[in-house]
Biotite code that builds the C-alpha atoms (Angstrom):
import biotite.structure as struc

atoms = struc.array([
    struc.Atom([124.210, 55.853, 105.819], chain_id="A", res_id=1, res_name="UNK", atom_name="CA", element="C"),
    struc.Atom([124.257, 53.329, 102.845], chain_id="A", res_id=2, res_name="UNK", atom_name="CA", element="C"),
    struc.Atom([122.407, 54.017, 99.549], chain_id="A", res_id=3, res_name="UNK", atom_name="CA", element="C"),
    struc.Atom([121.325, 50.300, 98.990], chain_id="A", res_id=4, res_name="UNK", atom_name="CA", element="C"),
    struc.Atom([117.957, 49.956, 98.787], chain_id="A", res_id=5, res_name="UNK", atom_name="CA", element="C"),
    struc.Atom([116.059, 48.515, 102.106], chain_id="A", res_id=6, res_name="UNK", atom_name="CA", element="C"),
    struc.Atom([114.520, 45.063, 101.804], chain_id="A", res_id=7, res_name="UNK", atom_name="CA", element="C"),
    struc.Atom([110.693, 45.980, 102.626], chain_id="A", res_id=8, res_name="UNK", atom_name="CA", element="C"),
    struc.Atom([108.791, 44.094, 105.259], chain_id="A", res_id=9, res_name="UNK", atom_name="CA", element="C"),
    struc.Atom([106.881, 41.094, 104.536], chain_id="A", res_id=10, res_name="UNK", atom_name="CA", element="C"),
    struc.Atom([103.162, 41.636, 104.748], chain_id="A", res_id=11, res_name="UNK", atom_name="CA", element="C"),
    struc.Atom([100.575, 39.143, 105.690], chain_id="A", res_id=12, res_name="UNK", atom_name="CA", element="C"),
    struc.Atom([97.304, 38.678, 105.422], chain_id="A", res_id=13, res_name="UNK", atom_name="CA", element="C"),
    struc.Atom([94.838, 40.372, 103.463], chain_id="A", res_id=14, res_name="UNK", atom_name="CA", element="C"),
    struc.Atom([97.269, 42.897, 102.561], chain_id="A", res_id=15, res_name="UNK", atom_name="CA", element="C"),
    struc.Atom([99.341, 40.318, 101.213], chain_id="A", res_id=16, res_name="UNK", atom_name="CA", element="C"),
    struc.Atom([96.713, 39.170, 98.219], chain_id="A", res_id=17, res_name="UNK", atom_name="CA", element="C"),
    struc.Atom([96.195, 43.193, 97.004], chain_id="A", res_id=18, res_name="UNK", atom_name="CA", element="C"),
    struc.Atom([100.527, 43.494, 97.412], chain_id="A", res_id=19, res_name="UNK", atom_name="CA", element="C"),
    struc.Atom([100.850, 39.963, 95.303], chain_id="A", res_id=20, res_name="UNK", atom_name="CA", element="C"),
    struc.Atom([97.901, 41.772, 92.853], chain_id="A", res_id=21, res_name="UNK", atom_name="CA", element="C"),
    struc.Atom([100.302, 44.990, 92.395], chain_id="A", res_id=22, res_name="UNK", atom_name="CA", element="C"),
    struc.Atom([103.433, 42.993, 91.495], chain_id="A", res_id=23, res_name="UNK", atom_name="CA", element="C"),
    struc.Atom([101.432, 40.869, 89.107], chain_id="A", res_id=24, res_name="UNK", atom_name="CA", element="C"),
    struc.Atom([100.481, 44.206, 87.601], chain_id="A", res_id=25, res_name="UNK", atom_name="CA", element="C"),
    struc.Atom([104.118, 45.417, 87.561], chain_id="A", res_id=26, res_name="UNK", atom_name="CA", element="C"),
    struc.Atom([105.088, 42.057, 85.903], chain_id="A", res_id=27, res_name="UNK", atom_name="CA", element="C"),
    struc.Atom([102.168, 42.680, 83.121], chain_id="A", res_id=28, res_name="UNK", atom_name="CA", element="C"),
    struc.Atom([103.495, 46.179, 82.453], chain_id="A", res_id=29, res_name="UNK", atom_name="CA", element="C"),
    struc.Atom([107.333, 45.279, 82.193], chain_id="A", res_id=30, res_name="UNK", atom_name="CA", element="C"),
    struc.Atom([106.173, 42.281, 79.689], chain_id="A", res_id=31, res_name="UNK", atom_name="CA", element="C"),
    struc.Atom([103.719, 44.953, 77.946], chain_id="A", res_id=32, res_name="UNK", atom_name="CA", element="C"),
    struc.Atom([107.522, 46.891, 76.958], chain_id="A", res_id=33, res_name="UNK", atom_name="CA", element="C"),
    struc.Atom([108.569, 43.328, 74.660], chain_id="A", res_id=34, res_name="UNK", atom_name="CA", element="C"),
    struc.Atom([107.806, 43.706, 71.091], chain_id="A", res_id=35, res_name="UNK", atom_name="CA", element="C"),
    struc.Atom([107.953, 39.898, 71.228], chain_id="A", res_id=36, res_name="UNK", atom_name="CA", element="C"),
    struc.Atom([104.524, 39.659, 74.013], chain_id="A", res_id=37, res_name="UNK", atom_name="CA", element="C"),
    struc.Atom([102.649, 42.054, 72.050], chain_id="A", res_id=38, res_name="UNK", atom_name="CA", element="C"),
    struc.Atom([102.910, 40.177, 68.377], chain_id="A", res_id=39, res_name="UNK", atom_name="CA", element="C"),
    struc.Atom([102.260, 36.811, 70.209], chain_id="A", res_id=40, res_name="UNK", atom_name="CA", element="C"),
    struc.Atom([99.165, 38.917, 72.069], chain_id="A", res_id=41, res_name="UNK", atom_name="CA", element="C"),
    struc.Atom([98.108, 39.745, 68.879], chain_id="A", res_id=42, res_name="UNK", atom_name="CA", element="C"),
    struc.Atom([98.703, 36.930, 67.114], chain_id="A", res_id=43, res_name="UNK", atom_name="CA", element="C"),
    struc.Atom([96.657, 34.998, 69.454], chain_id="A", res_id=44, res_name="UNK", atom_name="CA", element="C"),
    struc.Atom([93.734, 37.266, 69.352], chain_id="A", res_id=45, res_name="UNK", atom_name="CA", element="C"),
    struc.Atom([93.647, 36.810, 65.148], chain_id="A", res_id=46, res_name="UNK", atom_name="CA", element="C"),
    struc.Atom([93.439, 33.043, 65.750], chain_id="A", res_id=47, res_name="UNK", atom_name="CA", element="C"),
    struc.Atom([90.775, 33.379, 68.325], chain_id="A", res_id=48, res_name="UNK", atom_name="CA", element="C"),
    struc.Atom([89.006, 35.144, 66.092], chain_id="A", res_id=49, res_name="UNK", atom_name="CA", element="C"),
    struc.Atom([89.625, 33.741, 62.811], chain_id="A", res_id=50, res_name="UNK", atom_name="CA", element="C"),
    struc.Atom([88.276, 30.356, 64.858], chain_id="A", res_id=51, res_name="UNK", atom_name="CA", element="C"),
    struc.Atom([85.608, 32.529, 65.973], chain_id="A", res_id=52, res_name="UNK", atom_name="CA", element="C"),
    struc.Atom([84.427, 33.405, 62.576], chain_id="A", res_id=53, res_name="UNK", atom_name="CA", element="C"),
    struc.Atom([84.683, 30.259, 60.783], chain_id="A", res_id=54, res_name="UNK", atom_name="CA", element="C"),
    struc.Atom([82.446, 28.623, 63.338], chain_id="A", res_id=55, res_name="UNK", atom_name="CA", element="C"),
    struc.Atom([84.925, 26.280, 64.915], chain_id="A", res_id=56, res_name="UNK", atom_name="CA", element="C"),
    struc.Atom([83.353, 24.309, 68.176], chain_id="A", res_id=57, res_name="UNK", atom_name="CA", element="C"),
    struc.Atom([83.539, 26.141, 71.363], chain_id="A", res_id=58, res_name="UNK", atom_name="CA", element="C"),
    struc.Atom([85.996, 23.334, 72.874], chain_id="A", res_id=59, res_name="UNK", atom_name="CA", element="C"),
    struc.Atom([88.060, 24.371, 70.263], chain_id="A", res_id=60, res_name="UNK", atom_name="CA", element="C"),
    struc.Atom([88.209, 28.384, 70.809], chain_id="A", res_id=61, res_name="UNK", atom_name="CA", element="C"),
    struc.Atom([88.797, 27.512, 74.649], chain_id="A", res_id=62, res_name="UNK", atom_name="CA", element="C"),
    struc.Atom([91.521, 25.570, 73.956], chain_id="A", res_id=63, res_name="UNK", atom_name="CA", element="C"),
    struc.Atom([93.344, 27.717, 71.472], chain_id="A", res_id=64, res_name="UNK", atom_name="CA", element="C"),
    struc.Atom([92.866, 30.518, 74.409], chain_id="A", res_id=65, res_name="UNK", atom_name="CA", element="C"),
    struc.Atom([93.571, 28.469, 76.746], chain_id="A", res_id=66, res_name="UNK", atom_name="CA", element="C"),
    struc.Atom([97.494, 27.910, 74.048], chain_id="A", res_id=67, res_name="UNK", atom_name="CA", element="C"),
    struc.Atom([97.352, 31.707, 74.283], chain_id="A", res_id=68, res_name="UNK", atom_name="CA", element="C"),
    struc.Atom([97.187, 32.239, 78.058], chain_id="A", res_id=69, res_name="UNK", atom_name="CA", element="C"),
    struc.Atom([100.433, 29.453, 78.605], chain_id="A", res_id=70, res_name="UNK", atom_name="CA", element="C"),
    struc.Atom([102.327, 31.447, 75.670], chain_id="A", res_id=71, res_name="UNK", atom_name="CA", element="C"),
    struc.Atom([102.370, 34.186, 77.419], chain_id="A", res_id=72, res_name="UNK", atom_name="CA", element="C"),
    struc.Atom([103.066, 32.596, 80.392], chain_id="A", res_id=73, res_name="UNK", atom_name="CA", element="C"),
    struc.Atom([105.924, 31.038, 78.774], chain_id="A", res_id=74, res_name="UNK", atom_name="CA", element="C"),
    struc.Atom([106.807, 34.823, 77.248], chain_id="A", res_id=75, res_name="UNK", atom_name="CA", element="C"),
    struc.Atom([106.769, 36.173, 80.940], chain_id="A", res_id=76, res_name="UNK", atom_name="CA", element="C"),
    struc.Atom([109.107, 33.535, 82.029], chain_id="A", res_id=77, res_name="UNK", atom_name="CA", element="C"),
    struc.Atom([111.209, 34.315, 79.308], chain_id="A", res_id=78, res_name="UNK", atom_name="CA", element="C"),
    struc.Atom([111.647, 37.827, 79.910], chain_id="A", res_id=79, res_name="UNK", atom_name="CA", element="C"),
    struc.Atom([111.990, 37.090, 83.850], chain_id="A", res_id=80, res_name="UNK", atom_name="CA", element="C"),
    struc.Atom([115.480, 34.638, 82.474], chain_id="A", res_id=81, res_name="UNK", atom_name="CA", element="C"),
    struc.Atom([116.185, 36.998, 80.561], chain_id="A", res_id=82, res_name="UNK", atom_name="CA", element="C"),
    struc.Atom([116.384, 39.846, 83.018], chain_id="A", res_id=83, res_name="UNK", atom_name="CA", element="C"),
    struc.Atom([118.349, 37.740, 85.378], chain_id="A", res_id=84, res_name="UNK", atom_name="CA", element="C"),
    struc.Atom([120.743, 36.498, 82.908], chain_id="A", res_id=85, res_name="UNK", atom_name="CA", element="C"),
    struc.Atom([121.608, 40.038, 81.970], chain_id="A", res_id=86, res_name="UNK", atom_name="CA", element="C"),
    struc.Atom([121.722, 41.125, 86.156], chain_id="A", res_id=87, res_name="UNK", atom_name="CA", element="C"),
    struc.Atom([124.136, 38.381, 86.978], chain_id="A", res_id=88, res_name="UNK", atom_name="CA", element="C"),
    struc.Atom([126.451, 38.246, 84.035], chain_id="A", res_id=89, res_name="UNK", atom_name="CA", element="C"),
    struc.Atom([126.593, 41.210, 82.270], chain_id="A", res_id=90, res_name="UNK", atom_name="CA", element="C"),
    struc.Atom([129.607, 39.972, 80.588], chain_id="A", res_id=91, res_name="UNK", atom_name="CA", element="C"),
    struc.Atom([129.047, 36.747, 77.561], chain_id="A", res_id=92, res_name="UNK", atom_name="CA", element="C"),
    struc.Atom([129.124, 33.669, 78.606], chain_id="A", res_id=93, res_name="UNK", atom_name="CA", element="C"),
    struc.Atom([128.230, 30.292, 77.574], chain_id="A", res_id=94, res_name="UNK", atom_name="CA", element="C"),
    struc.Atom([125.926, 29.425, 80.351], chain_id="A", res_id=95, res_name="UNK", atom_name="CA", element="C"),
    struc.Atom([123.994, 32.562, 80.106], chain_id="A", res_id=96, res_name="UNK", atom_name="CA", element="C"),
    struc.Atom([123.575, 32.145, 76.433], chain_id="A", res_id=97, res_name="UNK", atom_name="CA", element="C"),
    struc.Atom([122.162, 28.855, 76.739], chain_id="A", res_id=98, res_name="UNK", atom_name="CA", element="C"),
    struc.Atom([119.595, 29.735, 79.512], chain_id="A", res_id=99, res_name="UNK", atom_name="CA", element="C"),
    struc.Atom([118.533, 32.627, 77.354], chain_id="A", res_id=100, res_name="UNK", atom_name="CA", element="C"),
    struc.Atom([118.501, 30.467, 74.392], chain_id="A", res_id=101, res_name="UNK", atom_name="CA", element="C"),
    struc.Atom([116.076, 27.548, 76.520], chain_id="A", res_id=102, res_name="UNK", atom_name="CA", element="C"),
    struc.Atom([113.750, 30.654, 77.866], chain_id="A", res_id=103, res_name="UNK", atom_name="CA", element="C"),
    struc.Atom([113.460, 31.500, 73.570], chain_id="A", res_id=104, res_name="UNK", atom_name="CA", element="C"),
    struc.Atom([113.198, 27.887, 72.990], chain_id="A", res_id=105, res_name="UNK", atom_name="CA", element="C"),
    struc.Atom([110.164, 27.096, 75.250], chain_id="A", res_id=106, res_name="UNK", atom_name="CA", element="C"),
    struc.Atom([108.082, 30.037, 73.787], chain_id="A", res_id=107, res_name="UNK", atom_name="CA", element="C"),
    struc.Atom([108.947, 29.019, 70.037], chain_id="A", res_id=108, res_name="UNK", atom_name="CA", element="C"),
    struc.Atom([107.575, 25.107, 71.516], chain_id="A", res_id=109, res_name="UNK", atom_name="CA", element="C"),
    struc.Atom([104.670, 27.056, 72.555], chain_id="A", res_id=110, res_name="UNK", atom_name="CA", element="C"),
    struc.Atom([103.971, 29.384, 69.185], chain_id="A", res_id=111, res_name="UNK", atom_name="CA", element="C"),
    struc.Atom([104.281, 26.290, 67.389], chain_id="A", res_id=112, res_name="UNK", atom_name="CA", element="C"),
    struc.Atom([101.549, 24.451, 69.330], chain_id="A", res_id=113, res_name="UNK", atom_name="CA", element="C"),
    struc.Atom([99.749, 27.180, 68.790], chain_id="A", res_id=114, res_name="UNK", atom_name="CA", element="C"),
    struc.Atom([99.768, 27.572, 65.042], chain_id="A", res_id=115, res_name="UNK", atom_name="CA", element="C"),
    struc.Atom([99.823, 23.671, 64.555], chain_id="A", res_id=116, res_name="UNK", atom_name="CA", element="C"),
    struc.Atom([96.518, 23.895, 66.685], chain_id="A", res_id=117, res_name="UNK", atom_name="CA", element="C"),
    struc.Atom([94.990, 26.438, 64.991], chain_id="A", res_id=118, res_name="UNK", atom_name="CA", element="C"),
    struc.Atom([95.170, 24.927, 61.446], chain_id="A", res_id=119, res_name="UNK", atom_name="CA", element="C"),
    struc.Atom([94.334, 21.835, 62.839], chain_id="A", res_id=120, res_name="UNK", atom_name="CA", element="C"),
    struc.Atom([91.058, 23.002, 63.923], chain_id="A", res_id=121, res_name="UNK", atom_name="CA", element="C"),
    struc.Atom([90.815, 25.766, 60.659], chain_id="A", res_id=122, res_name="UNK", atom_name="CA", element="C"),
    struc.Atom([91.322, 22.745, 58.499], chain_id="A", res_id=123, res_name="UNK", atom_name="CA", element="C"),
    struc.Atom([88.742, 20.271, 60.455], chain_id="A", res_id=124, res_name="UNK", atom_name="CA", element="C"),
    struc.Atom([86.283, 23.163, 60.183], chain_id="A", res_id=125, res_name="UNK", atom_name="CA", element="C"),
    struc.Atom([86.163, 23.312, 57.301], chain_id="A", res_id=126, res_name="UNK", atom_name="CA", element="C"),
    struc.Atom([86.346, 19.797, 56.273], chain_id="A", res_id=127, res_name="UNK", atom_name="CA", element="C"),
    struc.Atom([89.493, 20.383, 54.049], chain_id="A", res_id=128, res_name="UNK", atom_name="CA", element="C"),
    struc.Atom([90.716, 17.000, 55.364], chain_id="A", res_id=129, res_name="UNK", atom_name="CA", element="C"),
])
């Protein structure tokens, strides 16, 4: 008898959306454990407020959500490299330092979008330029 883990049956059907549901669920609980998710989370709730308050146009608040949603897309990703990276070489290497560094790399492209959006529209607002 072998302790490996079984592979589990693939389900179909309507089963198959509320299965897909719980390991989207799973996902948003591992990423809920990075520091780094929860101060871009929170982050992007200030601006969305902050855009919010100052009265910025309602294309402008969807957008900046919309910056939030794909930086935490980007974050998930991330963490998903990251956790493969570390599974298949424990060890250093060059190659797994790079894709770690490219998963860091795409979610700094995003946080910047996000903050050069943001005082864009803060700035436009409030017609300091």
């Amino acid at each position: 008898m072998s302790d490996k883990p079984q592979k589990p049956d693939k389900i179909h059907g309507i089963a198959h959306l509320f299965a897909a549901a719980r390991y989207s669920m799973a996902g948003g609980q591992r990423l809920w454990g990075e520091t780094a998710f929860r101060h871009q989370l929170l982050a992007g709730l200030c601006i969305v407020a902050i855009l919010i308050w100052i009265g910025a146009e309602m294309s402008h608040i969807v957008m900046s959500i919309i910056l939030v949603g794909l930086t935490i897309a980007a974050e998930a990703l991330n963490t998903a490299i990251e956790e493969i990276v570390d599974l298949v070489s424990p060890e250093w290497s060059l190659a797994a330092k790079h894709a770690k560094d490219l998963g860091s790399f795409a979610v700094f492209s995003m946080l910047c979008l996000n903050g050069t959006f943001a005082l864009f529209v803060i700035l436009t607002t409030l017609n300091w330029i």
